[in-house]
Chimera marker file (.cmm) of the C-alpha trace (Angstrom):
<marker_set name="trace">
<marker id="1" x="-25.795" y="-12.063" z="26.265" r="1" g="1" b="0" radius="0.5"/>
<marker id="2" x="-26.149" y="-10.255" z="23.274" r="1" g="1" b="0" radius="0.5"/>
<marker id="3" x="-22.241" y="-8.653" z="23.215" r="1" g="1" b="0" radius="0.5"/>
<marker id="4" x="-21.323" y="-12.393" z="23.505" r="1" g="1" b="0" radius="0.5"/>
<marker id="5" x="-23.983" y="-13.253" z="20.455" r="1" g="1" b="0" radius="0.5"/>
<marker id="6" x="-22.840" y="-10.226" z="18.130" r="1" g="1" b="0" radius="0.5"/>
<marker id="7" x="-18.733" y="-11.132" z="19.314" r="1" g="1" b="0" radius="0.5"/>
<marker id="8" x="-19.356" y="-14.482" z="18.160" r="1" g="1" b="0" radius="0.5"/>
<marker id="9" x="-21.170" y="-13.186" z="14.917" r="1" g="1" b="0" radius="0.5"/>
<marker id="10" x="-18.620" y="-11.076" z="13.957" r="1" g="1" b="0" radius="0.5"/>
<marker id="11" x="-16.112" y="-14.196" z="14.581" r="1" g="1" b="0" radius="0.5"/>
<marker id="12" x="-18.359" y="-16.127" z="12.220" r="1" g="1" b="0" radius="0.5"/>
<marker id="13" x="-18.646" y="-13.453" z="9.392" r="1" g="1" b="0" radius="0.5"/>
<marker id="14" x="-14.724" y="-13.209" z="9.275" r="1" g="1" b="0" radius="0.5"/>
<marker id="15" x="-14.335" y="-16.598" z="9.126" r="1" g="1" b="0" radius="0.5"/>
<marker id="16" x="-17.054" y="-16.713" z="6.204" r="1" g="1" b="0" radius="0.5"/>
<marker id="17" x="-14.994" y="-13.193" z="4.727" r="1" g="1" b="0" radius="0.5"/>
<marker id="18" x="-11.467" y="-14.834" z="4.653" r="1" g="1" b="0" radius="0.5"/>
<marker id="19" x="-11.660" y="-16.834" z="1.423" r="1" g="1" b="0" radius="0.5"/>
<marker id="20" x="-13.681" y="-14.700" z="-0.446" r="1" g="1" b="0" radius="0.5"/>
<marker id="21" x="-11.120" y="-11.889" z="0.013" r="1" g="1" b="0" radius="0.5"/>
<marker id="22" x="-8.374" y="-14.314" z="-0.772" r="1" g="1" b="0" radius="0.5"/>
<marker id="23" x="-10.867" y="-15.563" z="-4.221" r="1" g="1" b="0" radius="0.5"/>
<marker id="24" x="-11.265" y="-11.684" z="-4.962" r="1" g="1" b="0" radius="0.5"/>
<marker id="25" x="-7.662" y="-10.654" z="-4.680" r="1" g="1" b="0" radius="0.5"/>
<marker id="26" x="-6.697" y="-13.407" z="-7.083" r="1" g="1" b="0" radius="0.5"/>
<marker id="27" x="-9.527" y="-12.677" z="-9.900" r="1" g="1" b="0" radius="0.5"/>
<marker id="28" x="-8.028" y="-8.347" z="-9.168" r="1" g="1" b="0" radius="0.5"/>
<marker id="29" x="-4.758" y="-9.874" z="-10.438" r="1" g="1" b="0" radius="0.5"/>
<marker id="30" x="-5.601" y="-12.282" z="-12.869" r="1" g="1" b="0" radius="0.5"/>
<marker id="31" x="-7.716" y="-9.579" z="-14.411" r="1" g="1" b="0" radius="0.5"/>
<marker id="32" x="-4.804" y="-7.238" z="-13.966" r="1" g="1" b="0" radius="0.5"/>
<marker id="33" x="-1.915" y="-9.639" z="-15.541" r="1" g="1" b="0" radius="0.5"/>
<marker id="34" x="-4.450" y="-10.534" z="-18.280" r="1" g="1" b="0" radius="0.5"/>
<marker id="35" x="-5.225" y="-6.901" z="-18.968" r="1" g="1" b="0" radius="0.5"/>
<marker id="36" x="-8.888" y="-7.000" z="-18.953" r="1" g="1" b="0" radius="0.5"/>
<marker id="37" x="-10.760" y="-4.123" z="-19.616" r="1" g="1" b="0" radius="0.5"/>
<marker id="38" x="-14.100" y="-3.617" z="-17.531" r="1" g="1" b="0" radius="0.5"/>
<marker id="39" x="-16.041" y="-4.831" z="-20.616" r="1" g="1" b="0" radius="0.5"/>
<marker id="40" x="-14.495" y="-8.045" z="-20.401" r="1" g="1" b="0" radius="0.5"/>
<marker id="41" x="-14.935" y="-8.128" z="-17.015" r="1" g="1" b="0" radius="0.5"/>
<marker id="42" x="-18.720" y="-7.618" z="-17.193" r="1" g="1" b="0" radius="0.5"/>
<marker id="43" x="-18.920" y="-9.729" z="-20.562" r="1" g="1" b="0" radius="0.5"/>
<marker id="44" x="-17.938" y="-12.646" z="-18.069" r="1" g="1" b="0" radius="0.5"/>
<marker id="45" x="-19.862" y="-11.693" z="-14.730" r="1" g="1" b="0" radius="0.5"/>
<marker id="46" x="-22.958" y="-10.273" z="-16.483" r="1" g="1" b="0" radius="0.5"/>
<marker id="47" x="-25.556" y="-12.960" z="-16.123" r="1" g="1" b="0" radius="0.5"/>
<marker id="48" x="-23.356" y="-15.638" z="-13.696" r="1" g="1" b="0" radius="0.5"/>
<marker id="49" x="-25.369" y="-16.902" z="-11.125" r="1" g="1" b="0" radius="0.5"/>
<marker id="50" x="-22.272" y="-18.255" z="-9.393" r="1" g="1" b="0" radius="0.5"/>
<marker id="51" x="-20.744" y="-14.508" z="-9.312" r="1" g="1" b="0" radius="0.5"/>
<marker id="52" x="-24.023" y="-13.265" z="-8.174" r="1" g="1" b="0" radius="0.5"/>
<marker id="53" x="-24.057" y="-16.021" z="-4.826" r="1" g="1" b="0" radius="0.5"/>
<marker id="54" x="-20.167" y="-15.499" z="-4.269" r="1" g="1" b="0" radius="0.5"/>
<marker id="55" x="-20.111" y="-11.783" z="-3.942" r="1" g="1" b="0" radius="0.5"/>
<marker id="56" x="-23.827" y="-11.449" z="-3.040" r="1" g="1" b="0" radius="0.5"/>
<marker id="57" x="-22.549" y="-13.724" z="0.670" r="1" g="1" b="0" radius="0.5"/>
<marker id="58" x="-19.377" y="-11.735" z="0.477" r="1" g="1" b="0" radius="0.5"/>
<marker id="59" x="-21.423" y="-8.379" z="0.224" r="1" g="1" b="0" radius="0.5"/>
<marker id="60" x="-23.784" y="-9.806" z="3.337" r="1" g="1" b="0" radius="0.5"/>
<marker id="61" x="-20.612" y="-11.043" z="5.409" r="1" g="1" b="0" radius="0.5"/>
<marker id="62" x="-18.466" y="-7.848" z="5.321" r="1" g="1" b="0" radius="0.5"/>
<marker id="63" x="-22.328" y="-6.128" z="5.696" r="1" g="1" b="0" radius="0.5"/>
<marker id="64" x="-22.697" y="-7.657" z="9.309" r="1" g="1" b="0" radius="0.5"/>
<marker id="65" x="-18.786" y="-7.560" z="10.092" r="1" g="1" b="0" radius="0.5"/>
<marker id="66" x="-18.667" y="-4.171" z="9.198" r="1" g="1" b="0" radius="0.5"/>
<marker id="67" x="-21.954" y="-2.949" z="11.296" r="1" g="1" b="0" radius="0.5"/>
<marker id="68" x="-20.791" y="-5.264" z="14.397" r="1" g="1" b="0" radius="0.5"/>
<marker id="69" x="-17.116" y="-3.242" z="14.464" r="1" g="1" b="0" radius="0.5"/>
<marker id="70" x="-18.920" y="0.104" z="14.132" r="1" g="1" b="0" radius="0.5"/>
<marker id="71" x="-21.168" y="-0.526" z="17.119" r="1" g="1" b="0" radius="0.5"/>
<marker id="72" x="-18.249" y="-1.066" z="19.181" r="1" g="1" b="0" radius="0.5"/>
<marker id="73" x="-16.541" y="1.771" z="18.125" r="1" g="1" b="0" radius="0.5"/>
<marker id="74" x="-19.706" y="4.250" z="18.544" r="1" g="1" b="0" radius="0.5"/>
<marker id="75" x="-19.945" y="2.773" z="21.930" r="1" g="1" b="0" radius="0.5"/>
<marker id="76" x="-16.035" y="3.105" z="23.277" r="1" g="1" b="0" radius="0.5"/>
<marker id="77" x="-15.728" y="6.647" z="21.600" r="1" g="1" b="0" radius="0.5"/>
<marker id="78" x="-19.314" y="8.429" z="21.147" r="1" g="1" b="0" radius="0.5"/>
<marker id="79" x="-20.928" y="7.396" z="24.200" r="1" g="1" b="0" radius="0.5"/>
<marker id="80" x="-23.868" y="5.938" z="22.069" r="1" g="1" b="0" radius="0.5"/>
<marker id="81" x="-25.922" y="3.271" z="24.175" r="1" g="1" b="0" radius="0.5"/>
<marker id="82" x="-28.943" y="1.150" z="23.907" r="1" g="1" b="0" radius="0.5"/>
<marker id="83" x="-31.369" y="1.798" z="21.335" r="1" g="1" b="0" radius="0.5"/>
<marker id="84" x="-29.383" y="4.416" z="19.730" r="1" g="1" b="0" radius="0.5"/>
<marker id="85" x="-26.523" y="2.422" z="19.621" r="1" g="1" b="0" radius="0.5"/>
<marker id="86" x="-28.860" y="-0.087" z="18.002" r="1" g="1" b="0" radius="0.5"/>
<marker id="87" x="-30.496" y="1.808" z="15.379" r="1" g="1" b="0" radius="0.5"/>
<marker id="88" x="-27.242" y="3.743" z="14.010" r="1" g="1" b="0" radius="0.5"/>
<marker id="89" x="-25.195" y="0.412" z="13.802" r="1" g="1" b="0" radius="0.5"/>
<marker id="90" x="-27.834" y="-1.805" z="12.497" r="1" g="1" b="0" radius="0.5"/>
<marker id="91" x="-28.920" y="1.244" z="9.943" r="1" g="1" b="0" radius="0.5"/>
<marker id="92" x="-25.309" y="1.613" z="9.114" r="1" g="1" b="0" radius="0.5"/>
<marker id="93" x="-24.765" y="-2.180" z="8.592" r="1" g="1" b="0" radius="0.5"/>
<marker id="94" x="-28.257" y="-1.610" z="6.634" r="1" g="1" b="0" radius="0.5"/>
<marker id="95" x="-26.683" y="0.435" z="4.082" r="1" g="1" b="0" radius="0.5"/>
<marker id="96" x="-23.121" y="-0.814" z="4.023" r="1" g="1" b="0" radius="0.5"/>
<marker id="97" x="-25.294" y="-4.194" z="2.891" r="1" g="1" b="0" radius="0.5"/>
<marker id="98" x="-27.677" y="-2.162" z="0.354" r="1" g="1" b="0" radius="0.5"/>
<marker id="99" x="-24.885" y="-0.551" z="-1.729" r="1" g="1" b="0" radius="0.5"/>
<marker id="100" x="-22.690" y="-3.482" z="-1.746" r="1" g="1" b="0" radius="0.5"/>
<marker id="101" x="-25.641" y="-5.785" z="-2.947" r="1" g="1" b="0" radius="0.5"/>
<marker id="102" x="-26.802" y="-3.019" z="-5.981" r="1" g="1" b="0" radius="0.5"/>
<marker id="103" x="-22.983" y="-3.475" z="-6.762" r="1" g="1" b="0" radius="0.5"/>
<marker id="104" x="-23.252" y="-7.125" z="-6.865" r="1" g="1" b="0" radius="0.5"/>
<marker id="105" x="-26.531" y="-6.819" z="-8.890" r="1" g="1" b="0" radius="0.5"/>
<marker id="106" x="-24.918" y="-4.098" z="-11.315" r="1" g="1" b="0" radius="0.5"/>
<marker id="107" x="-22.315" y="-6.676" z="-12.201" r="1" g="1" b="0" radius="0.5"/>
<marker id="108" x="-23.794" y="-9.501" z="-12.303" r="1" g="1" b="0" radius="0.5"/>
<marker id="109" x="-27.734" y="-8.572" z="-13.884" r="1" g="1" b="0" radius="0.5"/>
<marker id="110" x="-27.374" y="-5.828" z="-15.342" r="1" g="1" b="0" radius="0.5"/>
<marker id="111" x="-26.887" y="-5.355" z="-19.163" r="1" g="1" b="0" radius="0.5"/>
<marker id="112" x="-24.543" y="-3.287" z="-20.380" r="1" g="1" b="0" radius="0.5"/>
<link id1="1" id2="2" r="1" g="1" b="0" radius="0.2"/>
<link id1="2" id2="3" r="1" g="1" b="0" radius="0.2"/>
<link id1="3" id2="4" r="1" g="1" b="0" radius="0.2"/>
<link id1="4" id2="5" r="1" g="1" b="0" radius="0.2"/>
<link id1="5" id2="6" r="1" g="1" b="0" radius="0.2"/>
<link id1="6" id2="7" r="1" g="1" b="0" radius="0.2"/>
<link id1="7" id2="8" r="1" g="1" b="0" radius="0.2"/>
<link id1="8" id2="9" r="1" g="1" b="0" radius="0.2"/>
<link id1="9" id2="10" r="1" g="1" b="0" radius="0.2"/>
<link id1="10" id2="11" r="1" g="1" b="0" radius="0.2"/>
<link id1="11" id2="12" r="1" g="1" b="0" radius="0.2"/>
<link id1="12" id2="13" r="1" g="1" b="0" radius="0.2"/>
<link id1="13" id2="14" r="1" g="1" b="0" radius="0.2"/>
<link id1="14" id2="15" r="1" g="1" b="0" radius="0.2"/>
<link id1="15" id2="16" r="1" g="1" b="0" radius="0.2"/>
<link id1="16" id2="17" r="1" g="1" b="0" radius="0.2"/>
<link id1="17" id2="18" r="1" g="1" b="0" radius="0.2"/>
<link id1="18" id2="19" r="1" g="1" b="0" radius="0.2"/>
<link id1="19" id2="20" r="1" g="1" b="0" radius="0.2"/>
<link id1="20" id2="21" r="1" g="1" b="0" radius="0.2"/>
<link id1="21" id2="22" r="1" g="1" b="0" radius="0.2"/>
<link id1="22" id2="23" r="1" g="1" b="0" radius="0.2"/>
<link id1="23" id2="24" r="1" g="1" b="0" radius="0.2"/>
<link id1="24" id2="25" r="1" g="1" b="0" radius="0.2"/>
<link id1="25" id2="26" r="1" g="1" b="0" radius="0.2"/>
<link id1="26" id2="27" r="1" g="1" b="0" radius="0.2"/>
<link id1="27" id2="28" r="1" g="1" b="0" radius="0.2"/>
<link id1="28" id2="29" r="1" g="1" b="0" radius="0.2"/>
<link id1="29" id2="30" r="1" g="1" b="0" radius="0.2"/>
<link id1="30" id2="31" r="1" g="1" b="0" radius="0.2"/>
<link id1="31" id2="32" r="1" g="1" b="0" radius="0.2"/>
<link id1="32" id2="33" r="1" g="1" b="0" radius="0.2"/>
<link id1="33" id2="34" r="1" g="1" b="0" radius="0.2"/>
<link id1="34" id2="35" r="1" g="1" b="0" radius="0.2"/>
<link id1="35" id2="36" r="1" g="1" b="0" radius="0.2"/>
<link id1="36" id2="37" r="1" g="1" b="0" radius="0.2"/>
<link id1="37" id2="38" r="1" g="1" b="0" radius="0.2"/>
<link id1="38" id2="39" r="1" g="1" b="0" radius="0.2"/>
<link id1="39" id2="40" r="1" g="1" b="0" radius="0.2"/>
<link id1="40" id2="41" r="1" g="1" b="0" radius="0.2"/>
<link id1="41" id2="42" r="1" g="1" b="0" radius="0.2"/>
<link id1="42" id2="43" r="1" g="1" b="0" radius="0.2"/>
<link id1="43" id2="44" r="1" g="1" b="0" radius="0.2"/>
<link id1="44" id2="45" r="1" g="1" b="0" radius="0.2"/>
<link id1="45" id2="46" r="1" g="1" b="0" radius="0.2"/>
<link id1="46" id2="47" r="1" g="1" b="0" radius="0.2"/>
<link id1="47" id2="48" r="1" g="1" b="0" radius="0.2"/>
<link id1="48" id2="49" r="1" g="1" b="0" radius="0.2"/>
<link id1="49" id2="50" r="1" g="1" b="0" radius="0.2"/>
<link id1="50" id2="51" r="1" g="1" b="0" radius="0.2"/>
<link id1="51" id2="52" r="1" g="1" b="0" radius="0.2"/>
<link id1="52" id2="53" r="1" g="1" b="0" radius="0.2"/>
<link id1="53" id2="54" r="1" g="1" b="0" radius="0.2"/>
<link id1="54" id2="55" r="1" g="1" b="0" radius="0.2"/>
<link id1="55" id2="56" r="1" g="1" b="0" radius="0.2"/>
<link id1="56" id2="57" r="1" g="1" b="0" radius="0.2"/>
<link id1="57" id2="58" r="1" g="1" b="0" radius="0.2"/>
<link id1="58" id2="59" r="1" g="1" b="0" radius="0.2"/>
<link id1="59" id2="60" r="1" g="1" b="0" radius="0.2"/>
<link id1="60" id2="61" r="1" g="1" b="0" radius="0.2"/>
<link id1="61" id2="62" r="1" g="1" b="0" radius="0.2"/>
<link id1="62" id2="63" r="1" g="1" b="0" radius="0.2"/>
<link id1="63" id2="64" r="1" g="1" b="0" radius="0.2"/>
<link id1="64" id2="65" r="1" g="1" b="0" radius="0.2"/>
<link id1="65" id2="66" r="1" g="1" b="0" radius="0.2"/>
<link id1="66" id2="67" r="1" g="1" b="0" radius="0.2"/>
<link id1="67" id2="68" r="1" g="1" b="0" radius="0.2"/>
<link id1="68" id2="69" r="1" g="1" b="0" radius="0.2"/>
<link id1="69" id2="70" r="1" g="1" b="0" radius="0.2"/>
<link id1="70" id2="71" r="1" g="1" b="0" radius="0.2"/>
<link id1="71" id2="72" r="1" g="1" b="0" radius="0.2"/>
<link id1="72" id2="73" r="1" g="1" b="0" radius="0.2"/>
<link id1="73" id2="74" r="1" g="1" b="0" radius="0.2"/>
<link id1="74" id2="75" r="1" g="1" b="0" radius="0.2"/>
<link id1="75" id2="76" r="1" g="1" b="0" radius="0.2"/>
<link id1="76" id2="77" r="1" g="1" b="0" radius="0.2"/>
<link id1="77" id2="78" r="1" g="1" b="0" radius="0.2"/>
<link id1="78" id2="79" r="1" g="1" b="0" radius="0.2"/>
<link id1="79" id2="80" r="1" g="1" b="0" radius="0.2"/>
<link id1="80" id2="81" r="1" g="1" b="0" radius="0.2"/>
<link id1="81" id2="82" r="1" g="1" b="0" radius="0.2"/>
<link id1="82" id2="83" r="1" g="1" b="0" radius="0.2"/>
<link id1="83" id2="84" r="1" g="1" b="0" radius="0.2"/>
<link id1="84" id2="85" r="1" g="1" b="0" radius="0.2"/>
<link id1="85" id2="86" r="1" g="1" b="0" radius="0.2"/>
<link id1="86" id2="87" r="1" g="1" b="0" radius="0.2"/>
<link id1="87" id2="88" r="1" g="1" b="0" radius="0.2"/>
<link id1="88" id2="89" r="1" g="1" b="0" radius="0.2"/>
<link id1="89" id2="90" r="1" g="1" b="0" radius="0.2"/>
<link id1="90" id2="91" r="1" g="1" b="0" radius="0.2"/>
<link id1="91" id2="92" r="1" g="1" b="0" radius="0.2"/>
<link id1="92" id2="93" r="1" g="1" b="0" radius="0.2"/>
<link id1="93" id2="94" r="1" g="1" b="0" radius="0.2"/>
<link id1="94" id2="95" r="1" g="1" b="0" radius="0.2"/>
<link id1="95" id2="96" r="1" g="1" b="0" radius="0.2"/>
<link id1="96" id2="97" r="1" g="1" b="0" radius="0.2"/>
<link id1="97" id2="98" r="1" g="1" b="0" radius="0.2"/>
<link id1="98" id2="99" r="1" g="1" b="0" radius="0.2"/>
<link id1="99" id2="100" r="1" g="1" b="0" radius="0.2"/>
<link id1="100" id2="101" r="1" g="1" b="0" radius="0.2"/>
<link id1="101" id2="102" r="1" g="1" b="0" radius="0.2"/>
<link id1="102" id2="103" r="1" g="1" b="0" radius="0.2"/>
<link id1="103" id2="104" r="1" g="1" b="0" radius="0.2"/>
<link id1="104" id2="105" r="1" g="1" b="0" radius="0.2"/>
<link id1="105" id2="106" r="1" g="1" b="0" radius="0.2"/>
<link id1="106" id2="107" r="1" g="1" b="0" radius="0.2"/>
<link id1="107" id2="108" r="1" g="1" b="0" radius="0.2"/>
<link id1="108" id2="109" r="1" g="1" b="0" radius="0.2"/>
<link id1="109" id2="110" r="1" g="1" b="0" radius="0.2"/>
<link id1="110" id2="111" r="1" g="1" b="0" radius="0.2"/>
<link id1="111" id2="112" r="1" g="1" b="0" radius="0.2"/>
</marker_set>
């Protein structure tokens, strides 16, 4: 029951992932056509509580996706099973979620 729960999770988290990469990719090339240097990138995200939420779920989305994949992978080609399994995809999903969200805080809270 729980491969079925985490399968349908990581359904769920792409769903939730698919217009936030298609909102990113079009603020990489706005910024890009407009010529924006990373100051004027931060000069608008720094204090935008609306940046903060959208990458901050983005972040947490591709977090879970991310750690969901791996433990499938560790499982089909390292052998790992049950609680090891477990702790190393949960603890990599852990991190993947940490360093993405002191991104998202960096860019959004941050002063330069």
């Amino acid at each position: 029951m729980l491969d079925l729960r985490l399968y349908m999770l990581q359904r769920l988290s792409a769903l939730v992932m698919a217009p936030f990469v298609l909102v990113h990719i079009g603020v990489i090339i706005y910024a890009i056509d407009g010529g924006l240097s990373a100051a004027e990138i931060l000069g608008r995200t720094q204090g935008s509580l609306g940046w903060f939420l959208f990458y901050g779920t983005f972040v947490l989305a591709a977090g879970l996706h991310g750690a969901i994949g791996l433990r499938v992978i560790l499982h089909e080609w390292a052998g790992l099973r049950g609680a090891a399994l477990s702790v190393v995809s949960w603890g990599i999903g852990t991190c993947l979620i940490a360093l993405g969200g002191r991104a998202v805080f960096a860019v959004t809270w941050w002063a330069v």
